[in-house]
N, C-alpha and C positions, 0 to 999 in steps of 0.2 A: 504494500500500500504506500504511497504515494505522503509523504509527510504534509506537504505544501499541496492544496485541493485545488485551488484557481485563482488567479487573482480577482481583487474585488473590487477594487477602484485606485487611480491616480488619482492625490493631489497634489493641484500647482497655486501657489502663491504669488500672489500680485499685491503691490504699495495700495495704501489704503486710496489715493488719487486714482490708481489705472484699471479701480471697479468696475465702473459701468463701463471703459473702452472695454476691459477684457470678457464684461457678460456678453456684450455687442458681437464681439470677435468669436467667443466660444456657440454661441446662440444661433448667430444670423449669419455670420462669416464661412463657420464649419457646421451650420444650420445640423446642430447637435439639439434635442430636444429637452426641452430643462424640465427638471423635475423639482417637486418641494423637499426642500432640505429637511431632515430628520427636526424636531422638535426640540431636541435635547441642541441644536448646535446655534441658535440666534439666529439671526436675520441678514447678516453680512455674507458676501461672498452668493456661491449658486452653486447646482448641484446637477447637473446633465447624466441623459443616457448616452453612452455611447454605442453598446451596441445591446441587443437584447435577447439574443440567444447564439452563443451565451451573453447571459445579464452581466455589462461589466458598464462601470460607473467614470466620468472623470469630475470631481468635487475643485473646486475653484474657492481658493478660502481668501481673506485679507488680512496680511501682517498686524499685529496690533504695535503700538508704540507713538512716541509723540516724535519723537527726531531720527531721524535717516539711520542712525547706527542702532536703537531701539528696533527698528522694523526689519532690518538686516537678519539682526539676533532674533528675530521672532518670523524669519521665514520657516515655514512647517513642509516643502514639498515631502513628500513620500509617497510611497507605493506600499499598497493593502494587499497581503495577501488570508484568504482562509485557512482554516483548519478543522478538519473536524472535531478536536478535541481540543479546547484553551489551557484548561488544568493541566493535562498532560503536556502543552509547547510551551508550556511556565517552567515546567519541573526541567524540563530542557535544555531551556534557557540556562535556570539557575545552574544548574550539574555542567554547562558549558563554563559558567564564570559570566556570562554575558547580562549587562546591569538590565532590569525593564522598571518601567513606567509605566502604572500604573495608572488606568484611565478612565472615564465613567464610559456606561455603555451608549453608543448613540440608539436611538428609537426612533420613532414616529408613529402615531397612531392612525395618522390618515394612510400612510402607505402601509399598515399593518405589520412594522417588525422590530424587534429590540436582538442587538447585538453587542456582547461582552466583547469586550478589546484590552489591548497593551501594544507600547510602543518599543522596539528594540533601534540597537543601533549595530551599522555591520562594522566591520573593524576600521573603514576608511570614517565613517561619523553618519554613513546614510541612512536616514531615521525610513524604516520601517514597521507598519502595522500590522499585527494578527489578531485575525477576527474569526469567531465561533460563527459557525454559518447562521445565515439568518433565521429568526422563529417568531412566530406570531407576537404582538406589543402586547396582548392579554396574557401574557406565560412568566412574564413579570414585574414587580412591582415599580410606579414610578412615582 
C-alpha cells in the first residue's frame, strides 16, 4: 500500500495587494472554477477546482503581516498530500525525528466535510501538509 494516497491541493500565496489580481488570474484567466472556502479558514484568499476527477484543489491564501518582511515570513505555499491514516503519518513522523505542526482541522459545512491535518517540513524547509481523507462535517465536533 501506497503511504502517500493522492495529493489534495496546492497552495500559493500572494501579498495581501495582489488578491483580487490573482483571484482574476486564477478564476477568469485559467477560468478555474472557484469554490467556497472551508468555514474554519476566513474570508481572504479563494479556493478553486482544478480538476474533478480526480478531485484535486489549488487554494490561493494571502500572506498576513503589516510590512514587506512580515508577509515574506508569513508566505504559507505548500502542497497537501492525503493519507489514509493521520495517527499513524504522526507516529512516523515523530520515529523519523521530523518536527510537525500541529493544526486545526479545516471543514465546511456547506461542502459537507471536516479534515484532520498537520504540517511537516522536508529537509530543504518545504512546508508540506497531511490530510486524513475527507468525511462528512457531521462526524465531528465544531
Amino acid at each position: 500500500m501506497t503511504f502517500l494516497t493522492c495529493i489534495d491541493h496546492l497552495n500559493v500565496q500572494v501579498p495581501p495587494e495582489k488578491e483580487e489580481e490573482a483571484i482574476t488570474f486564477y478564476g477568469e484567466l485559467l477560468e478555474l472554477k472557484r469554490l467556497k472556502k472551508p468555514d474554519s479558514l476566513g474570508p481572504k484568499g479563494a479556493h478553486f477546482c482544478i480538476s474533478e476527477t480526480p478531485w484535486y484543489e489549488l487554494h490561493l491564501g494571502v500572506a498576513r503581516g503589516v510590512t514587506q518582511a512580515d508577509v515574506n515570513k508569513n508566505l504559507r505555499n505548500h502542497l497537501g498530500f492525503q493519507v489514509d491514516d493521520l495517527d499513524a503519518a504522526r507516529e512516523k513522523f515523530k520515529a523519523a525525528g521530523i518536527d510537525i505542526e500541529e493544526a486545526t482541522a479545516a471543514y465546511s459545512e456547506t461542502r459537507d466535510f471536516h479534515q484532520e491535518r498537520i504540517f511537516i517540513f522536508d529537509p530543504a524547509g518545504n512546508r508540506l501538509e497531511i490530510l486524513e481523507p475527507r468525511r462528512a462535517y457531521d462526524t465531528a465536533e465544531h
